[in-house]
PATORMAR-928361 format. One record per residue (C-alpha): residue in three letters; x, y, z. Coordinates in steps of 0.25 Angstrom, whole numbers, padded with zeros to 4 digits, always signed. Example, Ala and Ser with C-alpha at 12.3 -4.5 7.8 and 13.67 -1.06 7.14 Angstrom:
BEGIN
ALA+0049-0018+0031/SER+0055-0004+0029/
END
This chain:
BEGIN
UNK-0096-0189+0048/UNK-0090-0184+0033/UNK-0096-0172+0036/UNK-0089-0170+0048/UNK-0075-0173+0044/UNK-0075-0165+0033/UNK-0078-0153+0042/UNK-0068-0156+0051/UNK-0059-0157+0041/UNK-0062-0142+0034/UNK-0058-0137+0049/UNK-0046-0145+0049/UNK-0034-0143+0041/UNK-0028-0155+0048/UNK-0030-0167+0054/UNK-0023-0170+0069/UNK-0019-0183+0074/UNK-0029-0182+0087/UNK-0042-0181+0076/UNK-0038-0192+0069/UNK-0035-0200+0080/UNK-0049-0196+0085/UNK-0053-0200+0070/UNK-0046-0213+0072/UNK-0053-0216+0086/UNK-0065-0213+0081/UNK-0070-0215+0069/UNK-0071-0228+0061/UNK-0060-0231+0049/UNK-0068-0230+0039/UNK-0074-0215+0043/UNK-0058-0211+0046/UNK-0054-0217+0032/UNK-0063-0205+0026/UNK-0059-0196+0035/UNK-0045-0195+0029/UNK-0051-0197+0015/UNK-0060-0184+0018/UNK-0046-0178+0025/UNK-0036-0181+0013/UNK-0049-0177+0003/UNK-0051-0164+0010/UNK-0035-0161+0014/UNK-0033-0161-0001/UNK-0044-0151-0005/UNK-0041-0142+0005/UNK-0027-0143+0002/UNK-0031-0141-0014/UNK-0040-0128-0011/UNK-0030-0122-0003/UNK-0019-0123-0011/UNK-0026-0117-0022/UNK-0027-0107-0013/UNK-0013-0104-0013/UNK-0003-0096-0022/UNK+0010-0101-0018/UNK+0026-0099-0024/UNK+0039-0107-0021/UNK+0047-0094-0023/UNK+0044-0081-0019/UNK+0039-0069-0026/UNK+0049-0061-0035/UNK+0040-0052-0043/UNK+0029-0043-0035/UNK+0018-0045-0046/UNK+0019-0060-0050/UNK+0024-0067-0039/UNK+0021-0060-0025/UNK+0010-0063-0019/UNK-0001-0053-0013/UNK-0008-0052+0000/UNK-0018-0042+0003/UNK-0030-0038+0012/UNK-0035-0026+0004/UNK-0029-0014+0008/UNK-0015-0020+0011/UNK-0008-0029-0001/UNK+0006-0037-0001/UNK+0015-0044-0011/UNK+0022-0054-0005/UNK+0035-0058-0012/UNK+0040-0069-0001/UNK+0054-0069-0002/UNK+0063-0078+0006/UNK+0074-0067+0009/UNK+0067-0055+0006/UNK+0051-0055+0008/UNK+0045-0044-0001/UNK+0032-0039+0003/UNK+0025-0028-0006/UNK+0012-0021+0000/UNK+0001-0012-0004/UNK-0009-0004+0004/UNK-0022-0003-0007/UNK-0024+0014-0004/UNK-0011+0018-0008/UNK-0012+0027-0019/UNK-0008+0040-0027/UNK-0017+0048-0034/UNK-0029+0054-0029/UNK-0045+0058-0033/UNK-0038+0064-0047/UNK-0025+0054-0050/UNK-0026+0041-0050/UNK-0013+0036-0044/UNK-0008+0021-0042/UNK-0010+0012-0031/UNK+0004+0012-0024/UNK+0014+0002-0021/UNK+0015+0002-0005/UNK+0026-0004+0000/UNK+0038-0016+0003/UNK+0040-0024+0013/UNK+0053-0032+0013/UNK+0056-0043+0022/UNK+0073-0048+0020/UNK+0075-0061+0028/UNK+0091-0060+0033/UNK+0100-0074+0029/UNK+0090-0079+0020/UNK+0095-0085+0009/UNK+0082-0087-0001/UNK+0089-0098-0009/UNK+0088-0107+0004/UNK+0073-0106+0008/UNK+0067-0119+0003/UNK+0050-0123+0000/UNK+0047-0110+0000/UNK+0033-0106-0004/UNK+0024-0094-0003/UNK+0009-0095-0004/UNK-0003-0086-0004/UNK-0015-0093+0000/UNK-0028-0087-0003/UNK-0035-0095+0006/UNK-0029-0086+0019/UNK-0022-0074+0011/UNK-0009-0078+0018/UNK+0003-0077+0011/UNK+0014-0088+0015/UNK+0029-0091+0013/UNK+0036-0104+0017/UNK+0051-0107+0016/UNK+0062-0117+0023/UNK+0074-0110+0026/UNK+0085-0118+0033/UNK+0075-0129+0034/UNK+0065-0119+0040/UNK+0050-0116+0038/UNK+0049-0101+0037/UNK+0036-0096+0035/UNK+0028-0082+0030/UNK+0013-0078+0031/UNK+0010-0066+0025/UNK-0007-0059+0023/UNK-0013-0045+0023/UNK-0023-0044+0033/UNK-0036-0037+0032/UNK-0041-0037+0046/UNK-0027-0032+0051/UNK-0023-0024+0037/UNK-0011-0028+0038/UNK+0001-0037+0030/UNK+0007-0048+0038/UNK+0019-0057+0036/UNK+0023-0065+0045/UNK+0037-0074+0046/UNK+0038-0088+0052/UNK+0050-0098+0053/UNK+0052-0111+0060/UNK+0066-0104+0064/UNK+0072-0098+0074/UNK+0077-0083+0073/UNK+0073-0084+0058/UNK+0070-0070+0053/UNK+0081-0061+0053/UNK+0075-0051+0043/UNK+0075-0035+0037/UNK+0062-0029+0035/UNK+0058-0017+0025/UNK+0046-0010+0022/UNK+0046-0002+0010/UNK+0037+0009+0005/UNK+0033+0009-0010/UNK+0034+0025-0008/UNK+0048+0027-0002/UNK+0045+0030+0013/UNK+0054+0027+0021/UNK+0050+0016+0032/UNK+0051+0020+0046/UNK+0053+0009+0058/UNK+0049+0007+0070/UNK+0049-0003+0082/UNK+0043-0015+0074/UNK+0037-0008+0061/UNK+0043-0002+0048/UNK+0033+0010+0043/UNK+0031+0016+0030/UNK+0022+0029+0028/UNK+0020+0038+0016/UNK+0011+0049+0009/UNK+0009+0047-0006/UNK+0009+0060-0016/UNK-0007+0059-0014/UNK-0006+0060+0001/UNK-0011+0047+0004/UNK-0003+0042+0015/UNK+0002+0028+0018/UNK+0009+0017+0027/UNK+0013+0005+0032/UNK+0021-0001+0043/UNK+0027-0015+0045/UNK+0026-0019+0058/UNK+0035-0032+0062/UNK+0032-0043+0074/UNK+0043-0054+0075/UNK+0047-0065+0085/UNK+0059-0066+0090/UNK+0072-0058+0083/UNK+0076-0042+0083/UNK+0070-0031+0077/UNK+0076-0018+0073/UNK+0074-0007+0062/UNK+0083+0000+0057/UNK+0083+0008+0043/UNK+0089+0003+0030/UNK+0099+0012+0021/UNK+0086+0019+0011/UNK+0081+0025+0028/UNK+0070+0014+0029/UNK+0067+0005+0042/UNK+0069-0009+0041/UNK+0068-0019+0053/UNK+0076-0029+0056/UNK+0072-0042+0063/UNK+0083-0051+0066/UNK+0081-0067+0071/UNK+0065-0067+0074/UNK+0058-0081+0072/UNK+0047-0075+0066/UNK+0040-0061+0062/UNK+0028-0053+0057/UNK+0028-0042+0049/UNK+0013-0033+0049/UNK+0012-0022+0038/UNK+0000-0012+0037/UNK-0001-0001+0027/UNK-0010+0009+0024/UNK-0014+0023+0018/UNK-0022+0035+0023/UNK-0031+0032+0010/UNK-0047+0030+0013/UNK-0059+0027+0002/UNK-0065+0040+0006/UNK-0066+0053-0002/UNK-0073+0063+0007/UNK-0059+0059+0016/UNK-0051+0062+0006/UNK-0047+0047+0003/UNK-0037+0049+0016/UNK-0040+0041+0030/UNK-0032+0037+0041/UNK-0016+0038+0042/UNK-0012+0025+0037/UNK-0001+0025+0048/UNK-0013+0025+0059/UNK-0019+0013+0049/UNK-0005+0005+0049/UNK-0001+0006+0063/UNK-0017+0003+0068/UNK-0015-0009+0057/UNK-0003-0013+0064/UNK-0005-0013+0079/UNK-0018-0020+0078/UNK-0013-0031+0069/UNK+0001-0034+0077/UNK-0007-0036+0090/UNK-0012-0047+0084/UNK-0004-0061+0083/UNK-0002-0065+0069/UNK-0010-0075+0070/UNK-0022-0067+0073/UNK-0018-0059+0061/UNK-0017-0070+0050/UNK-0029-0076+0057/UNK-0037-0061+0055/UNK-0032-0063+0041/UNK-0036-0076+0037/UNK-0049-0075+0042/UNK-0053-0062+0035/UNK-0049-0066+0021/UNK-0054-0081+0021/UNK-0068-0073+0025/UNK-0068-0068+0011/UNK-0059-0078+0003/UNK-0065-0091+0008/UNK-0079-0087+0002/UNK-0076-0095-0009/UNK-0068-0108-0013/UNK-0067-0112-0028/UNK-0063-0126-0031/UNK-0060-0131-0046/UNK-0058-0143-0049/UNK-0053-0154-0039/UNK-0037-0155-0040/UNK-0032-0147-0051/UNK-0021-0138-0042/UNK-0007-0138-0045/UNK-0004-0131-0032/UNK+0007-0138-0029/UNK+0015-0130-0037/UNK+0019-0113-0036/UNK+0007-0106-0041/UNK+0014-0100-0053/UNK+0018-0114-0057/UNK+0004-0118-0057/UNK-0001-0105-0065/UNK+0010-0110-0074/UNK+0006-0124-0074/UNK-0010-0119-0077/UNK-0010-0120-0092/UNK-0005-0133-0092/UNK-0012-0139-0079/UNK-0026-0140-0073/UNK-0026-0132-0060/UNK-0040-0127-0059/UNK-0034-0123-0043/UNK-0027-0112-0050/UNK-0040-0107-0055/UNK-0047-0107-0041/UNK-0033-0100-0033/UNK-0034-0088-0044/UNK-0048-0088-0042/UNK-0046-0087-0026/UNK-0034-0079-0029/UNK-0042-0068-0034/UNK-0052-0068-0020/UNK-0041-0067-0013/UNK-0034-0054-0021/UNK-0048-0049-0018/UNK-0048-0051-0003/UNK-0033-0047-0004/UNK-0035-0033-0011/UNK-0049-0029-0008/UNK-0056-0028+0008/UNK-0066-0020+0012/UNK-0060-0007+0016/UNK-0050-0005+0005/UNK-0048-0003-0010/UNK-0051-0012-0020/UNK-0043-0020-0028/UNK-0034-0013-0038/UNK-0028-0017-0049/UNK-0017-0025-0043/UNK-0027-0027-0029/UNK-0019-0020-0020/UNK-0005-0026-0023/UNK+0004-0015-0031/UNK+0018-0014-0031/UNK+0020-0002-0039/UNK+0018+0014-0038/UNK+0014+0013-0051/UNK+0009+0002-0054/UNK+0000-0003-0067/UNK-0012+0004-0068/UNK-0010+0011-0055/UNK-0015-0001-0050/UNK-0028+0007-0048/UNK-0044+0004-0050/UNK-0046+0002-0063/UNK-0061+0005-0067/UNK-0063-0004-0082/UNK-0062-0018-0077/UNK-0051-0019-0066/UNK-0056-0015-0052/UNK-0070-0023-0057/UNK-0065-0035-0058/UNK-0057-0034-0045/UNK-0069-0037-0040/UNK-0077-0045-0048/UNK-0072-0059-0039/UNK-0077-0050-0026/UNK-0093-0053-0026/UNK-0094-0067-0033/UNK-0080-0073-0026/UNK-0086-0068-0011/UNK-0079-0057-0009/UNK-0089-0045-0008/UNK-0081-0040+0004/UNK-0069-0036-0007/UNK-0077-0030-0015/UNK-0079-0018-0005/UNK-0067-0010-0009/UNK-0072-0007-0024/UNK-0086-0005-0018/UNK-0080+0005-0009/UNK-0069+0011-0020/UNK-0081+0014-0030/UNK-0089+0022-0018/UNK-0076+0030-0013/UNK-0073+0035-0028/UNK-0087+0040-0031/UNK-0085+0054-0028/UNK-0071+0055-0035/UNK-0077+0049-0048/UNK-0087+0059-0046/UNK-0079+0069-0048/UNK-0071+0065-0059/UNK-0082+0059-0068/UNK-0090+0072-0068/UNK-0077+0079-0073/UNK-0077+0070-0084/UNK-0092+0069-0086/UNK-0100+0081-0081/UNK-0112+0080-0077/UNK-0114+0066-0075/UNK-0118+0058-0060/UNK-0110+0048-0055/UNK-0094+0043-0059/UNK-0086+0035-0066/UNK-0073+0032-0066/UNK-0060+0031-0073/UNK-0052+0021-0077/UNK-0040+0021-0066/UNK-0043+0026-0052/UNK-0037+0026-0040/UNK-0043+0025-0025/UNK-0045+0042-0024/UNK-0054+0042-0035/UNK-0043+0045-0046/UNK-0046+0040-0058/UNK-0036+0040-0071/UNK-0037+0034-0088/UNK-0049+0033-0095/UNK-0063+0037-0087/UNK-0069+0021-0089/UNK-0084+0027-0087/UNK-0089+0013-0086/UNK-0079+0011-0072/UNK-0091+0016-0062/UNK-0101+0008-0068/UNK-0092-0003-0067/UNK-0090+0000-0054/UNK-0104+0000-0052/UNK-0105-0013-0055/UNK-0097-0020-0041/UNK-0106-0010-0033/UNK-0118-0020-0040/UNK-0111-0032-0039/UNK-0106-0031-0024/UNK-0123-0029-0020/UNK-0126-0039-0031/UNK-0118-0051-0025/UNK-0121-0046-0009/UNK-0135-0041-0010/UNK-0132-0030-0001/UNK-0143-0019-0001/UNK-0136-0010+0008/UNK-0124-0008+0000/UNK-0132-0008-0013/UNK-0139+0004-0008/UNK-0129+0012+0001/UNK-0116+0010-0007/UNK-0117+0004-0021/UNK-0131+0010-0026/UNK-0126+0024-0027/UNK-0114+0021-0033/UNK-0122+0013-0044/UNK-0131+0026-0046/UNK-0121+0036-0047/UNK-0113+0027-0057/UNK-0127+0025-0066/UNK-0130+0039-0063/UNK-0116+0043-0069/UNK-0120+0032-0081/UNK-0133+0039-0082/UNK-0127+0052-0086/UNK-0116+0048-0095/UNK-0124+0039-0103/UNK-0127+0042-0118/UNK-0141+0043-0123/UNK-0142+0041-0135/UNK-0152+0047-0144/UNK-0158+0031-0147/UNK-0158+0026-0134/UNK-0147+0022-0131/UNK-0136+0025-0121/UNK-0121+0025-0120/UNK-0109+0026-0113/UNK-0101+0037-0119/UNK-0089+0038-0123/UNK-0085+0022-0118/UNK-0073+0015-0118/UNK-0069-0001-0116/UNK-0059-0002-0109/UNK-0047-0001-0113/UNK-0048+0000-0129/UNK-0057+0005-0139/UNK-0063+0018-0143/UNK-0071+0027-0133/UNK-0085+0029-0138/UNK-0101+0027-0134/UNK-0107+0015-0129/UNK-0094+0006-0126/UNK-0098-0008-0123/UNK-0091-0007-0109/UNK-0099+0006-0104/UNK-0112+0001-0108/UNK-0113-0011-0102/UNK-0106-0007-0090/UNK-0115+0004-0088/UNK-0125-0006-0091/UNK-0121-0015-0079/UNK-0122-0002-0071/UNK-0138+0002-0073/UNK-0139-0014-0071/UNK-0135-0013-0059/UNK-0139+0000-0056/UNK-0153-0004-0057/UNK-0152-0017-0048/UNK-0148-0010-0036/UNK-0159+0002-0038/UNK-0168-0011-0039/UNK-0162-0018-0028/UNK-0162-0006-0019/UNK-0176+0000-0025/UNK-0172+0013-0025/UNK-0169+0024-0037/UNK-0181+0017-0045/UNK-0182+0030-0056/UNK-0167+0031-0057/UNK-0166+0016-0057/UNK-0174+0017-0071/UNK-0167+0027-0077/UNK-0154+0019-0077/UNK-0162+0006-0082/UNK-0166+0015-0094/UNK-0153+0019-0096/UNK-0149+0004-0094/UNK-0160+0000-0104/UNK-0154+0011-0115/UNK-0138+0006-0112/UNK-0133+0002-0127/UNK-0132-0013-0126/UNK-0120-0024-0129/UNK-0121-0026-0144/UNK-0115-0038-0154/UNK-0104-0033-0165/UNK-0102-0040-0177/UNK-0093-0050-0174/UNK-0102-0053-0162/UNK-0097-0046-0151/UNK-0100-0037-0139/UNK-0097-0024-0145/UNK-0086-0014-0137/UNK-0091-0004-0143/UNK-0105+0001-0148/UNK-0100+0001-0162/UNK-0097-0012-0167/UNK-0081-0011-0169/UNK-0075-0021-0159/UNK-0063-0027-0164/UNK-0064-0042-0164/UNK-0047-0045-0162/UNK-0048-0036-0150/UNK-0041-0042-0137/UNK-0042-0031-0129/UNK-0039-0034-0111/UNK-0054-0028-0110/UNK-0066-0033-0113/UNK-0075-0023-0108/UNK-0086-0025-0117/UNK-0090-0037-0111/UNK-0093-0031-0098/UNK-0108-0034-0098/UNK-0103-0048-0099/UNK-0093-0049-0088/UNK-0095-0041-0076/UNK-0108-0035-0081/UNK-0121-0043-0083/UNK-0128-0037-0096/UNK-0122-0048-0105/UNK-0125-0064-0102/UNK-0126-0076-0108/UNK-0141-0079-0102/UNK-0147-0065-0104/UNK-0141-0059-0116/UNK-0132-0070-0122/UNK-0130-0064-0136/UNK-0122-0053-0129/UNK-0115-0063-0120/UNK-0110-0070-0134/UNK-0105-0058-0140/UNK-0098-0054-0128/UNK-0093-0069-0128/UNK-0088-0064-0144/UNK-0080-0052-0139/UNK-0075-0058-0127/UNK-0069-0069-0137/UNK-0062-0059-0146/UNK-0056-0051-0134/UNK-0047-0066-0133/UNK-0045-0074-0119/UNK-0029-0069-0116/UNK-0029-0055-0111/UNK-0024-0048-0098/UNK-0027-0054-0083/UNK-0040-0045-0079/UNK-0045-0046-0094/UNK-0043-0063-0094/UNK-0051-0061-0082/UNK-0062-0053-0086/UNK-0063-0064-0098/UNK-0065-0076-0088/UNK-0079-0068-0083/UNK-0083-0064-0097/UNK-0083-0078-0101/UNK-0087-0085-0088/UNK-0100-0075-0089/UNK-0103-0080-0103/UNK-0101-0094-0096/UNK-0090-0100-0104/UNK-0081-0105-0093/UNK-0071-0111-0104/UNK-0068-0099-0108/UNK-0066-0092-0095/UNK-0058-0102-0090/UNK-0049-0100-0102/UNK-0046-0087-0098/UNK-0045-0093-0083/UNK-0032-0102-0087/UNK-0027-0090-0096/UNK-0028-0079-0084/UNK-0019-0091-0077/UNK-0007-0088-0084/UNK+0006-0086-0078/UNK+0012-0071-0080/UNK+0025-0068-0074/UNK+0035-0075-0067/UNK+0042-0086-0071/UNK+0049-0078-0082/UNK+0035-0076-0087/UNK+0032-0061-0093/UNK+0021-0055-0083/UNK+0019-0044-0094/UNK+0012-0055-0103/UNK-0005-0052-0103/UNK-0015-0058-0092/UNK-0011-0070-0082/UNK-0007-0071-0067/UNK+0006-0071-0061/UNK+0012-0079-0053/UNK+0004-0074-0039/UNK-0008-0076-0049/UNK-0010-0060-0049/UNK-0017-0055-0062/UNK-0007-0052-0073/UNK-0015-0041-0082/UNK-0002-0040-0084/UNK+0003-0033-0075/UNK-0004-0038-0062/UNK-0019-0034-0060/UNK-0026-0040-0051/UNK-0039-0038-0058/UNK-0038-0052-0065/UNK-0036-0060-0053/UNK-0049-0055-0048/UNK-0057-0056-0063/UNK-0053-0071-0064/UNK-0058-0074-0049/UNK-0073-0067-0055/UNK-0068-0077-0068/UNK-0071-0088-0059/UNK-0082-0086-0051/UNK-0088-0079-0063/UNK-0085-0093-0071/UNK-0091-0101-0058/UNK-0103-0093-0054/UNK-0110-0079-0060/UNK-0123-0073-0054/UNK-0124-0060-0063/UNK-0138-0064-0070/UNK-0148-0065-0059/UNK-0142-0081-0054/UNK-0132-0087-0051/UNK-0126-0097-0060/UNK-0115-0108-0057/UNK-0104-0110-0066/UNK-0108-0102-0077/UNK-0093-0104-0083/UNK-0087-0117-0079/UNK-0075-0121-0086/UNK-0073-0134-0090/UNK-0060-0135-0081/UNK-0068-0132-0070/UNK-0079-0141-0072/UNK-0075-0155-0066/UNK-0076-0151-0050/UNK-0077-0136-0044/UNK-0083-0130-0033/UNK-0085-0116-0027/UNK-0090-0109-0015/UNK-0093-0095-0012/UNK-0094-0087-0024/UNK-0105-0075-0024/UNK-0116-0074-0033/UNK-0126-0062-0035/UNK-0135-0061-0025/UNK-0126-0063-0013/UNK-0128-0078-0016/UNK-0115-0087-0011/UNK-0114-0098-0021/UNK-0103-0111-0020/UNK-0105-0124-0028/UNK-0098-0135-0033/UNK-0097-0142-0048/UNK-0093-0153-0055/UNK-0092-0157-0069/UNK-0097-0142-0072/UNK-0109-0145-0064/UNK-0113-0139-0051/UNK-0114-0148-0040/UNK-0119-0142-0028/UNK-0121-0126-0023/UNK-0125-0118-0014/UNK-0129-0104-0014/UNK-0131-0095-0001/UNK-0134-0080+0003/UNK-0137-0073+0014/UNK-0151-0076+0014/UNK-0160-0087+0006/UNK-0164-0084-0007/UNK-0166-0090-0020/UNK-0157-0089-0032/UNK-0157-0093-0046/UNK-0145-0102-0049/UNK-0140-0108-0064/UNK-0133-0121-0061/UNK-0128-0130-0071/UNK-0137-0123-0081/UNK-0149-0122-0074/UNK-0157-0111-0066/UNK-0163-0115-0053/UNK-0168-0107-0042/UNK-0160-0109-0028/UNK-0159-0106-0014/UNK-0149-0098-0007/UNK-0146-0102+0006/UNK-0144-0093+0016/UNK-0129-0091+0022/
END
């Protein structure tokens, strides 16, 4: 009878008075009495998970990059300011770009929406409170105005690829209201009916543009145009309204069509009339149920009650030094699954810099795909927090830029196979800065790790293989023999300092990771055997890691690195962290000499870089040490008169401060904790390789991905595992370390 109540009571979220009067009738006091302590008992967890699952304000957002809040579904992205008078809404389509196969451009600002509420006075609105919850992707504001509710619901649908707000009020008449829709390129909006429409053509030719399209209850609608010649609509006493926007360019992933598709006013309008034949409810339901898909794979749970969610989130990240609140820990970590979900879907580009959400037409970095460490650890979350689906857009970014890369690498090295890349590039194939020779390789290694974790024969041989042979066959040209055997990367770099020389640490073993995985999928496809041996040759002849003299892992071949050096990279300790060469099981005098470098290169450093630490030291399995790094990542930068110019942190929408925002931190510390719960990379799979001793008293997680295509959840207590359970889509047998000991288990069958 337990059993059953509890089930009923994970499909109720609440209880009405005809079941428990049936409870009443029919079941005996004592059986009731547990009843309600299994109702308060689970009413309380349910109500601490979600609310950790919640970013909320009292205010709203003043400043664009620490405050406003995004939404997203992979192509179409939104800061959401929530204003009370004035609502500012500031959106991005993911392909708009300058630049071409030869200049790299930026990624472009796209456009404004603003939303001015007539005979509102902000001063009067009372319990106000905006929220994004992860759970659902929806983004929600509440106020009391003249002692009435009035109510927003905002999200970025995927199956509908479009941006939705939608207004609600206990009121009669309550929305009088003036809408604009701004272009972050000075067209001027034209209006029409029910619809305010942009449309423009960059200085590359790439075409754009959006319409917003309105549907209200009650009230008058007119358009007429404002004193700069743009239309604007008017709605005047409506009791409530939606507003749809879609956007789009005529960009496409393809090369032979000259990277141009379809008109993007023939994709907005499509966009449009499918999605407004459609009640909203139908709409938010379409939502919900795709993202929950993806993000409900996986739960975390730390500790038992240490949330402090009863307080503003940038109170709490405030509060963090000073108080336990492991249910910080867990919303960053689901923060960063959902930042995936919201900036990366099948279909469209991957992640940049800042995801997809830019407000600039020149913004830091060009906000473009940075080849040395950013776009990698984008998606190093994506296969062991469950969501392979989102790692499609780099899988699909690194095929469509082959034949570009192509070209440029055989202007600056003739006569070699294959490509590599620059350090900057753009989504043409444009590259700028520095040539960073080891960025294909590294490529190479997510074409691995996305058949590693999904066992997937047909993509390994159709769509990654090739791409993994002509990036060693580009290796295999370049490479330096030496007359004693030994082989080099040329004239290396480590990014971003040092000199440019032979046999940099960061070439060699990334190249090293390359062959590795090279010779795996010719294995695991039994093909290319002759050409399969040459690279393990080559692989065998690689010059190695070595030790220095103050017991490091060298940078460089010669023995020269500076022991005060804090530089933001560490790329010398990529065979650490995210390679495999280096380990504490296999070849641990390596592991503690990259343990002695990573210690000299000091804890405090920029956003990404903090991030990037938390896995170096989960991978040498000290979970103190990454979670020192955890709770300095979770430092307030900006707002509150706080200088959002000082180095690494989270602002106050717990975006990554590098400074400024990049996003590529908020997705290193969600790998930093699945990395400190759960790693695969050596052949098993071992539980809690890094616990820290915070988290040691009660935690439990379900859903991450190991190696394998194996799903793996488990509870702990007292730094102990309690109870698992892995499953796959077929029986198998896999060998687990759990609590410090092997054992040989079986994998249950989904």
């Amino acid at each position: 009878m337990m059993v059953t109540i509890v089930t009923c009571l994970k499909l109720l979220s609440g209880i009405s008075k005809c079941i428990i009067n049936y409870l009443m009738m029919n079941f005996k006091r004592k059986t009731l009495k547990l009843f309600f302590v299994l109702l308060l008992t689970y009413s309380f967890s349910q109500a601490q998970i979600n609310n950790n699952l919640r970013i909320w304000d009292d205010k709203p957002a003043k400043d664009w990059m620490t405050q406003a809040y995004p939404i997203g579904n992979g192509k179409l992205g939104a800061m959401v300011f929530a204003g009370v008078d004035e609502e500012h809404i500031q959106f991005n389509e993911s392909s708009l770009w300058t630049g071409d196969e030869h200049e790299t451009g930026a990624y472009q600002a796209f456009g404004d929406l603003f939303i001015k509420f007539k005979n509102i006075d902000p001063s009067k609105a009372t319990q106000y409170k905006r929220v994004l919850d992860l759970s659902n992707a929806l983004h929600k504001v509440d106020y009391q105005y003249d002692n009435l509710l009035y109510s927003r619901e905002y999200f970025s649908s995927y199956p509908d690829q479009l941006l939705v707000f939608n207004y609600t009020s206990k009121a009669k008449n309550a929305y009088s209201i003036t809408i604009k829709l701004k272009d972050a390129h000075a067209s001027k909006t034209q209006g029409n009916a029910n619809r305010l429409t942009v449309s423009g053509v960059l200085e590359n030719g790439l075409k754009y543009a959006s319409t917003l399209q309105i549907k209200h209850d009650g009230g008058t609608l007119t358009i007429d145009k404002d004193a700069d010649g743009n239309s604007q609509i008017h709605l005047e006493n409506a009791n409530a309204f939606t507003l749809f926007l879609a956007a789009a360019t005529d960009y496409i992933n393809q090369r032979a069509k000259h990277w141009k598709g379809e008109n993007p006013e023939q994709i907005v309008d499509r966009n449009l009339v499918n999605a407004t034949a459609k009640k909203y409810d139908v709409l938010k339901n379409n939502h919900v149920k795709d993202y929950q898909n993806l993000f409900n794979r996986v739960a975390l749970q730390i500790g038992k009650n240490n949330s402090k969610t009863e307080v503003p989130t940038v109170r709490r990240i405030l509060n963090y030094k000073k108080d336990e609140d492991t249910g910080l820990e867990n919303t960053l970590f689901q923060y960063g699954r959902y930042l995936l979900i919201s900036s990366s879907r099948k279909g469209g580009l991957p992640a940049n810099l800042q995801g997809l959400w830019n407000n600039s037409n020149n913004p830091p970095w060009r906000s473009d795909y940075h080849s040395n460490i950013n776009i990698q650890m984008n998606y190093w979350p994506a296969e062991p927090a469950n969501l392979a689906e989102s790692n499609i857009p780099y899988l699909d970014y690194i095929n469509s830029m082959r034949e570009v890369k192509k070209e440029n690498t055989q202007k600056e090295y003739p006569g070699v196979r294959g490509w590599t890349v620059k350090t900057e590039n753009n989504i043409f194939g444009g590259e700028s800065f520095l040539w960073n020779t080891p960025g294909s390789a590294w490529y190479g290694q997510a074409l691995w790790d996305h058949y590693a974790f999904n066992q997937d024969k047909t993509y390994l041989k159709e769509f990654a293989y090739p791409i993994l042979k002509e990036i060693s066959e580009f290796w295999d040209d370049h490479l330096k023999r030496r007359a004693d055997g030994v082989i080099v990367a040329p004239n290396g770099w480590s990014p971003e300092h040092g000199p440019k020389e032979d046999g940099v640490s960061y070439d060699q073993q990334i190249v090293y990771d390359l062959f590795t995985n090279y010779i795996e999928a010719a294995d695991s496809l039994k093909i290319d055997t002759d050409y399969r041996n040459h690279i393990a040759a080559l692989k065998d002849h690689l010059l190695k890691p070595k030790i220095g003299k103050w017991g490091q892992l060298q940078e460089w071949e010669e023995d020269k690195d500076d022991q005060n050096d804090k530089h933001r990279h560490a790329s010398h300790l990529f065979a650490l962290h995210p390679g495999r060469q280096i380990s504490l099981s296999k070849t641990p005098e390596l592991a503690r000499a990259a343990e002695v470098s990573l210690t000299a290169r000091g804890d405090e450093s920029t956003g990404w870089s903090m991030a990037w630490k938390m896995n170096f030291w989960a991978r040498l399995h000290d979970g103190n040490h990454a979670y020192k790094i955890l709770k300095n990542f979770i430092t307030l930068v900006g707002g509150d008169g706080i200088d959002y110019n000082q180095g690494g942190g989270i602002y106050a929408n717990l975006l990554c401060a590098h400074p400024p925002f990049q996003i590529d931190g908020n997705f290193g510390y969600t790998a930093g904790v699945a990395e400190m719960l759960l790693q695969s990379h050596e052949g098993f799979i071992e539980f809690l390789p890094a616990i820290p001793d915070q988290w040691k008293s009660y935690g439990e997680i379900k859903g991450l991905k190991a190696r394998g295509n194996i799903t793996v959840s488990f509870k702990w207590e007292n730094g102990k595992v309690t109870s698992y359970n892995l499953s796959g889509p077929k029986a198998s047998t896999m060998k687990i370390k759990v609590n410090g000991s092997f054992k040989d288990v079986i994998v249950k069958k989904k």
